[in-house]
Structures are given as C-alpha cells and as structure tokens.
C-alpha positions in Angstrom: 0.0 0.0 0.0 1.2 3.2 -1.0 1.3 6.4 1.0 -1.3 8.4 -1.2 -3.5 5.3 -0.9 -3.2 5.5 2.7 -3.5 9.3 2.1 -6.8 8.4 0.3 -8.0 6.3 2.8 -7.4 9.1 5.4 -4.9 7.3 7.6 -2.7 9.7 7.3 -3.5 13.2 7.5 -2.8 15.7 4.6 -3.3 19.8 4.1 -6.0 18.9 1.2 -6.8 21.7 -1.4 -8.8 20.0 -3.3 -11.4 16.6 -3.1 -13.6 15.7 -6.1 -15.3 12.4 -6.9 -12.1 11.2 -8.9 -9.0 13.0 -7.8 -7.7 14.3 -4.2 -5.2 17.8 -4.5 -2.8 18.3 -1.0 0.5 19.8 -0.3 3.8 18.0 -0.5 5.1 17.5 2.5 8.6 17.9 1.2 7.6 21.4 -0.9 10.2 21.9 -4.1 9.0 25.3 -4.4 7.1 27.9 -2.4 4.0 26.3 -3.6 3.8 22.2 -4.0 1.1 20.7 -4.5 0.3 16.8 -5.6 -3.1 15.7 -7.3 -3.6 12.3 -7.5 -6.1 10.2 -8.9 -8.3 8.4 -6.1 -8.2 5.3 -9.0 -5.2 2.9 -8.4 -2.5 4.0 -11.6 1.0 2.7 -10.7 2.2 5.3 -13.6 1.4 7.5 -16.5 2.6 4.0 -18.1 0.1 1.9 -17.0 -2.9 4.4 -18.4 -5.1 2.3 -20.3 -7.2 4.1 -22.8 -11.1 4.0 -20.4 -8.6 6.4 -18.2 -8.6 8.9 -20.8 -11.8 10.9 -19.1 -10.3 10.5 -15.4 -6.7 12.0 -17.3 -8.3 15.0 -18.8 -10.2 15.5 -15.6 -6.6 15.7 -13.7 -5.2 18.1 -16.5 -8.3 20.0 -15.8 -8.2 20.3 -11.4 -4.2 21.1 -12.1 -4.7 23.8 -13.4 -7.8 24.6 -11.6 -5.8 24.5 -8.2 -2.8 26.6 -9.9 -5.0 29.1 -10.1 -6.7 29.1 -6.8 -3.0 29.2 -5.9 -2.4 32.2 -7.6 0.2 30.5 -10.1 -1.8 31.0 -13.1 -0.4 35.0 -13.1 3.5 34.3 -13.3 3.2 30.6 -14.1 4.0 27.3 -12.7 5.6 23.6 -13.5 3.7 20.3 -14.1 5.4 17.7 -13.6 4.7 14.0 -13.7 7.4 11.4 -13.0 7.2 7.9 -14.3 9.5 5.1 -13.4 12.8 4.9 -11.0 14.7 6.6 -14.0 12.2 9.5 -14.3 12.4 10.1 -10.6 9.0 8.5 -9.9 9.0 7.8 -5.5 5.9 6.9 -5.4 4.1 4.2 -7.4 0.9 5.7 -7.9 0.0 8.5 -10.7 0.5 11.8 -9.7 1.5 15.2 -10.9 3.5 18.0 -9.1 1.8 21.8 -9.5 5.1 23.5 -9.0 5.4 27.7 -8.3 5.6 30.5 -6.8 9.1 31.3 -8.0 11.4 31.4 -11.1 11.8 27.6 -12.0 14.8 27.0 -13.7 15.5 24.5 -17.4 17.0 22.0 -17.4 14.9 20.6 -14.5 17.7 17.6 -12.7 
C-alpha cells in the first residue's frame, strides 16, 4: 500500500486543497518550491505507463483540477511547473500516478 493510498483512505492526515469524486489535491510534505502541490487520482494507476485508454476521461479530468488548483494558488499570473514522474529513472518515488503543481518562484531549465 502506498502512501497516497493510505492518504486516500485518510490514515494519514494531509493539508488537502482540493477533493472531487475522482481526484484528491494536498500539499507536499517535502515542498520543491514555495507552492507544491500533488493531485492524484483516487483510482489505483501505478504510472502514467500503465494508463489504459477507459482512463482517458479521469486523465483530462486531472489536467483540468491542475490547473484549476494553480489558479486558486495564484500560479496562473506568473506561471507554474507540471510535472509528472514515471519510473525509477524518471524520478517516480511513489508508485501511484501523480502530478506535481510546482510555483511561486522562477523555475529553472534544465529541471535535474
């Protein structure tokens, strides 16, 4: 079992900024940037990988609450990073689908 899932289940707390149906938005504990915020899907995806194709409404929905949370964050103004790691090579920690909202600051390129 995964942290998010046990996130999810609400054994372990988290600063939640947004709760829908399908997806669950909190802050990373471990912040990058001034503003960090993880939304996962409440459906068990290891990866972006492992998406099947009946995931493509529950994958737009996600694109959609990221950037609906960037801008309740006040990102949307001077911009922000998405980022979604997939695998041990691509930095992944966690094996369950989830993308970083990443602002409130100058992000430098290349990224690691």
């Amino acid at each position: 079992m995964t942290i998010f899932k046990k996130i999810l289940d609400g054994e372990i707390p988290a600063e939640v900024v947004h709760d829908d149906t399908d997806c669950l938005a909190f802050r990373d504990v471990n912040p990058q940037a001034p503003v960090h915020i993880l939304v996962i899907p409440k459906k068990e995806i290891a990866n972006l990988a492992d998406t099947e194709p009946e995931d493509q409404r529950l994958l737009g929905h996600l694109l959609l609450k990221v950037a609906e949370v960037a801008r309740s964050q006040g990102l949307d103004k001077e911009g922000y990073r998405v980022v979604v790691n997939t695998g041990r090579n691509g930095g992944q920690s966690v094996d369950h689908l989830h993308f970083h909202v990443l602002g409130g600051r100058s992000l430098g390129w290349p990224p690691g």
